[in-house]
MARFI-37408 format. One record per residue: x, y, z of N, C-alpha, C in turn; residue in one letter. Coordinates in pm, whole numbers, padded with zeros to 5 digits, always signed. Atoms other than C-alpha are relative to their C-alpha. Layout:
XYZXYZXYZa/...
// end
This chain:
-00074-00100+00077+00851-05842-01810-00083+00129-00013x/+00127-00097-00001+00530-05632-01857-00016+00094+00131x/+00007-00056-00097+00544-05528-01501+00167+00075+00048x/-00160-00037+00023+00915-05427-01518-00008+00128-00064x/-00016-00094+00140+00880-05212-01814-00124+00094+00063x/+00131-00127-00057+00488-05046-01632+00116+00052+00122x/-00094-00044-00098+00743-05007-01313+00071+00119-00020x/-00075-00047+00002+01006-04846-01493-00074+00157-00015x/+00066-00168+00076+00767-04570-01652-00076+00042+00098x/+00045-00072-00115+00566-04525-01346+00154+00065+00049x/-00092-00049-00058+00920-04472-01205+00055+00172-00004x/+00002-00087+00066+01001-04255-01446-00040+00157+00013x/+00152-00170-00001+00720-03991-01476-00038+00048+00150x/-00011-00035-00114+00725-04009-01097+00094+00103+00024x/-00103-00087-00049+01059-03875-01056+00058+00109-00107x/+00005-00089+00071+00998-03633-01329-00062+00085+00025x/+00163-00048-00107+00676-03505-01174+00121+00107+00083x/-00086-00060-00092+00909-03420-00879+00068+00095-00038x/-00091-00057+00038+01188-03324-01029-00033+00155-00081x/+00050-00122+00044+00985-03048-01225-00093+00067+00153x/+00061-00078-00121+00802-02929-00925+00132+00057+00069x/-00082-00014-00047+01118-02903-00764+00053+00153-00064x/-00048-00127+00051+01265-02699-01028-00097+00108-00029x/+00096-00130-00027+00976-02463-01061-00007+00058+00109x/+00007-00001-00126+00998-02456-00712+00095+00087+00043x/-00126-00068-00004+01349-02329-00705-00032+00148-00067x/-00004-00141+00119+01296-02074-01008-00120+00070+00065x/+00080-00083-00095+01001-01929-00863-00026+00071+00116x/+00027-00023-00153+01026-01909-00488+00010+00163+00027x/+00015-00098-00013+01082-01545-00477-00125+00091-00058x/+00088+00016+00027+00779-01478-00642-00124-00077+00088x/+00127+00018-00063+00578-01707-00428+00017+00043+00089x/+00002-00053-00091+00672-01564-00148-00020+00167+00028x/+00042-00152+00007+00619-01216-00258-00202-00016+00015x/+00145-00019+00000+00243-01311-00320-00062-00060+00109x/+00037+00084-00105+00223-01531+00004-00026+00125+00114x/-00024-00075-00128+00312-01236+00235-00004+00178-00083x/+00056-00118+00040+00140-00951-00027-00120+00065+00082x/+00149-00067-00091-00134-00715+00191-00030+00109-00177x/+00086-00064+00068-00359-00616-00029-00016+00196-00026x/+00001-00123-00008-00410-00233-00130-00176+00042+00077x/+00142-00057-00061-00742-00130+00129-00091+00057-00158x/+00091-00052+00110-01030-00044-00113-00087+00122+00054x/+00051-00134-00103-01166+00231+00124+00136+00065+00089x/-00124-00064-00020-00832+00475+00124-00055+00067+00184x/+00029-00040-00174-00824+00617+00554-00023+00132-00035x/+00046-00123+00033-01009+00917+00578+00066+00086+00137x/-00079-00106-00081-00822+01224+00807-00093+00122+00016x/+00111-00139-00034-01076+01433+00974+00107+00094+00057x/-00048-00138-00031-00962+01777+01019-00101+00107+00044x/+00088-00096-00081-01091+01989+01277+00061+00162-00009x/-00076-00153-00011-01012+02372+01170-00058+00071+00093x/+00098-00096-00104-01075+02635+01437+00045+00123-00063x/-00003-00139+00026-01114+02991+01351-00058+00056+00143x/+00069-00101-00160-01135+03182+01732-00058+00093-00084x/+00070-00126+00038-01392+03464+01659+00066+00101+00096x/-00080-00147-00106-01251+03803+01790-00190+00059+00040x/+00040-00107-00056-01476+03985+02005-00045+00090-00040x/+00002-00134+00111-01675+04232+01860-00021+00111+00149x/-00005-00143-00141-01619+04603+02086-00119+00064-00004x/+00093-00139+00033-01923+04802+02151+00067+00151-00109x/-00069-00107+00091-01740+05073+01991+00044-00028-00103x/-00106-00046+00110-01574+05125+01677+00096+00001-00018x/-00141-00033-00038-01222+05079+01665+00059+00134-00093x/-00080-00104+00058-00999+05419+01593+00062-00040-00145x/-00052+00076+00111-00883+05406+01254+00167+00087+00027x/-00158-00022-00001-00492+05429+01200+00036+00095-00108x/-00030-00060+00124-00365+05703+00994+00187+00035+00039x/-00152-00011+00029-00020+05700+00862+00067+00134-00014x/-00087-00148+00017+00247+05972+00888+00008+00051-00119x/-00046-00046+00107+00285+06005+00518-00174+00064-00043x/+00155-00061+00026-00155+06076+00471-00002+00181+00111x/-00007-00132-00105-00093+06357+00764+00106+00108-00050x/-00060-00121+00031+00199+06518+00585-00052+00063-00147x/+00026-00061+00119-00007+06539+00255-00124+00080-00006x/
// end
């Protein structure tokens, strides 16, 4: 009778066991699968080298002419 009655409650707590894994299992799954197939945020952000060019102009032996406007010439 003793082994009947340990049976039943192993039985029991077995298919309770389960049965809660199960349902956590259910209620959760979107959640574990968010953290299963999460990438991490890099801890060293990508660095973007930027190469600026400034062409140098040419400097002229000479002097360049300076520009004077029509309105300095009629005053």
């Amino acid at each position: 009778m003793f082994t009947l009655v340990a049976a039943a409650l192993f039985s029991a707590a077995f298919l309770l066991s389960i049965g809660t894994i199960a349902w956590m299992f259910m209620l959760y799954h979107d959640k574990m699968m968010a953290a299963l197939t999460f990438e991490p945020i890099p801890q060293n952000p990508p660095v973007y080298h930027l190469r600026i060019r400034r062409p140098r102009v040419a400097q002229n032996p000479r002097p360049a002419a300076r520009m004077v406007s029509a309105h300095a010439v009629a005053a």
